[in-house]
C-alpha positions in Angstrom: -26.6 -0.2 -15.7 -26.5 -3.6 -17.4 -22.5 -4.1 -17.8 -22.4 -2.8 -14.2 -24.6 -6.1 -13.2 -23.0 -8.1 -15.2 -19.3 -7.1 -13.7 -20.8 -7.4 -10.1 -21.9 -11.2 -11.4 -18.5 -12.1 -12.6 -17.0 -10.6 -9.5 -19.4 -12.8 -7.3 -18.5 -16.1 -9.6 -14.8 -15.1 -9.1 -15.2 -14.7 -5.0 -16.8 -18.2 -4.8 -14.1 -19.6 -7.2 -12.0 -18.7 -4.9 -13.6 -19.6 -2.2 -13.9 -23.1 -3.6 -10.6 -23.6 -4.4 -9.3 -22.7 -1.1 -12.0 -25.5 0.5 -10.4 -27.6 -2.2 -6.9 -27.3 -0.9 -8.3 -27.9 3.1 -10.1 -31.1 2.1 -7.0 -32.3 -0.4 -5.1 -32.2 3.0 -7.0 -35.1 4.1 -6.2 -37.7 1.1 -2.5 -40.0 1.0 -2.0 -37.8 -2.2 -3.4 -34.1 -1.8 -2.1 -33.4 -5.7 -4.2 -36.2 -7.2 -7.3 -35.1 -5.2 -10.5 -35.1 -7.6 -13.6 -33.5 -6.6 -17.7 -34.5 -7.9 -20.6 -32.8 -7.2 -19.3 -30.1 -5.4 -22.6 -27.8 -4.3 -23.6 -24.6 -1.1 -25.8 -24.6 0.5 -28.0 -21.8 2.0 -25.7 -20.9 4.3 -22.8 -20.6 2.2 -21.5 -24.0 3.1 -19.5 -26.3 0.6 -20.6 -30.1 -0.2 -19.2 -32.4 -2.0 -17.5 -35.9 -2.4 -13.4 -36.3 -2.7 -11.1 -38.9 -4.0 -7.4 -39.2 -4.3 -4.7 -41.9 -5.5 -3.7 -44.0 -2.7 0.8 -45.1 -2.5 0.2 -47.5 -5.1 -1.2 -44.6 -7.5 -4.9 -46.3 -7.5 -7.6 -43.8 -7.0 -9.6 -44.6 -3.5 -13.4 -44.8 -3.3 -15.0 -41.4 -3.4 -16.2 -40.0 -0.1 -18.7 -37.1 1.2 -17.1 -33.9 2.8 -18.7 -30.5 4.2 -16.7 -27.4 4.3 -19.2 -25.6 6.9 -18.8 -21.8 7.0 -18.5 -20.4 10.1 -17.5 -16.3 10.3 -15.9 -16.2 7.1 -13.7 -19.8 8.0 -14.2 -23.4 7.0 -14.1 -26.4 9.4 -14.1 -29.3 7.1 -15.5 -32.4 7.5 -14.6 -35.7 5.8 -17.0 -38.6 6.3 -14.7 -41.3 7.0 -18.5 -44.1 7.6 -20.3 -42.8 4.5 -22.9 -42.4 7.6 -22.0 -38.8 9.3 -25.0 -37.0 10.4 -22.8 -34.0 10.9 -22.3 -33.8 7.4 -25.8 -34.5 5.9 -27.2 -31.8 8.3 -25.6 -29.5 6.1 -25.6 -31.6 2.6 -29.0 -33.1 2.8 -30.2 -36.6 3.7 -30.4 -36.3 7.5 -34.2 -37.0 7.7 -33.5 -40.4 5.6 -30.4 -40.9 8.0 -33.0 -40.6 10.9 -35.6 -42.6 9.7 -33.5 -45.4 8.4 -31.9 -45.9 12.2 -35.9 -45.9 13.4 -36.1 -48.9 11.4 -33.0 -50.1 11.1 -33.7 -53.5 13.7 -37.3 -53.9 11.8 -37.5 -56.9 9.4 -37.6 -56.4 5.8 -39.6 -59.0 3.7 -40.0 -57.1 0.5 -36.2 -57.0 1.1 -33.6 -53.5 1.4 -33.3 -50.0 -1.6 -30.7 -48.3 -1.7 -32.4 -44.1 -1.8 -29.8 -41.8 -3.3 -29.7 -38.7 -0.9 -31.2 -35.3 -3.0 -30.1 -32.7 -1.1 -30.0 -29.1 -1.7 -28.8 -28.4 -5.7 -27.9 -31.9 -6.8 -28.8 -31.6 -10.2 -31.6 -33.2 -12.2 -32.7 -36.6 -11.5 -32.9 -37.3 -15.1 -28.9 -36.6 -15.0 -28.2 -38.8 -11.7 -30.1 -41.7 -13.4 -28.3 -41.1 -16.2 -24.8 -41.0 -14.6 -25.9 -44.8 -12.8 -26.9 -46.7 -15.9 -23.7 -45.1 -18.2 -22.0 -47.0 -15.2 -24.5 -50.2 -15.6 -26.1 -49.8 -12.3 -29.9 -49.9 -12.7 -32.1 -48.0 -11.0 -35.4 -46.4 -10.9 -37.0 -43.5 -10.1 -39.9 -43.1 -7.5 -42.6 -40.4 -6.6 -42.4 -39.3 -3.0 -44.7 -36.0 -2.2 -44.6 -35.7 -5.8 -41.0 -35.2 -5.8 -38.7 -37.5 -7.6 -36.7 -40.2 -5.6 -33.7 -42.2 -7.3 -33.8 -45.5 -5.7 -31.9 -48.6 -6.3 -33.3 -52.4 -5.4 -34.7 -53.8 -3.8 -32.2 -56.3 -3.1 -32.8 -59.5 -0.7 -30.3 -58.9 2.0 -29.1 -55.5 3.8 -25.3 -56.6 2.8 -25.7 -56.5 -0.3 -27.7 -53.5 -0.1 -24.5 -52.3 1.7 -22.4 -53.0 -1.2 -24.5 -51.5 -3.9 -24.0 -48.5 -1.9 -20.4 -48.4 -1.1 -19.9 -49.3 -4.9 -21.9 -46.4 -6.2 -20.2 -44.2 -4.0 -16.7 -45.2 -4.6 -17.2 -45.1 -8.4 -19.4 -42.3 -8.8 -19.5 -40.0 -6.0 -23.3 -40.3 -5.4 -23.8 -40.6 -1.5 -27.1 -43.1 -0.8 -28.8 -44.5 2.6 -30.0 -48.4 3.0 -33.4 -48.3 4.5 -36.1 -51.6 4.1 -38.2 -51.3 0.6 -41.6 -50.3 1.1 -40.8 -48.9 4.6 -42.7 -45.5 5.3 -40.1 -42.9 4.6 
């Protein structure tokens, strides 16, 4: 009974693999170079959805800046999604992040004296914090961790101005792959 488990187990890895690779291909359709697409934290969700984030090398054979994409599932077919603002609600409905997404255009128009964080988006199975944290200072980019709900929040900042709030996130993304929303430090989240 136990090798019959364990062959239904590999069979299920083996479908997904599949499955994966075949998102993999429909996303690599959208770089300059499909061949030289790389893919980072690649993730379902519950409803058998694909996340991730998606580079390629551009005509000068530089890689591009990493960006989010959903693969949502829909009868047994994928309609993929590349997010083309780093801002697509579409895509963190599935991935995770949409509440921070929402709450960060509340506020977006209110002042922020204690100045702007930059809030790493944890959606569903993105690994251990301990990991993500680890990932940012390999790449010398501080950052600390918070306790929201006691649940762990990677946060980055606060910096004096949005912009370069703004850049902080666009450079973690485009070197790492690690998706993040701007919202005002010390703002109620």
């Amino acid at each position: 009974m136990r090798k019959v488990a364990v062959v239904m187990a590999m069979l299920v890895l083996v479908g997904c693999e599949n499955e994966v690779e075949g998102v993999h291909k429909q996303v690599a359709e959208h770089l300059q170079n499909p061949e030289t697409a790389k893919f980072a934290n690649v993730r379902f969700d519950t409803q058998g959805s694909i996340c991730g984030q998606v580079r390629g090398k551009d005509d000068d054979g530089k890689y591009e800046p990493y960006r989010s994409y959903v693969a949502l599932k829909h009868d047994g077919q994928y309609q993929v999604i590349i997010d083309a603002t780093g801002n697509d609600l579409r895509l963190r409905e599935a991935c995770g992040g949409a509440e921070l997404q929402r709450r960060a255009e509340a506020v977006a128009d209110q002042p922020a004296p204690a100045g702007w964080d930059v809030e790493v988006i944890q959606g569903p199975n993105m690994g251990a914090v301990s990991d993500m944290t680890a990932r940012l200072i390999e790449k010398g980019i501080p950052s600390s961790v918070e306790y929201r709900d006691n649940k762990p929040v990677v946060l980055m900042g606060p910096f004096p101005t949005k912009a370069e709030a703004e850049a902080r996130k666009a450079d973690v993304m485009a070197r790492q792959g690690t998706d993040s929303i701007v919202i005002q430090h010390g703002v109620a989240r």
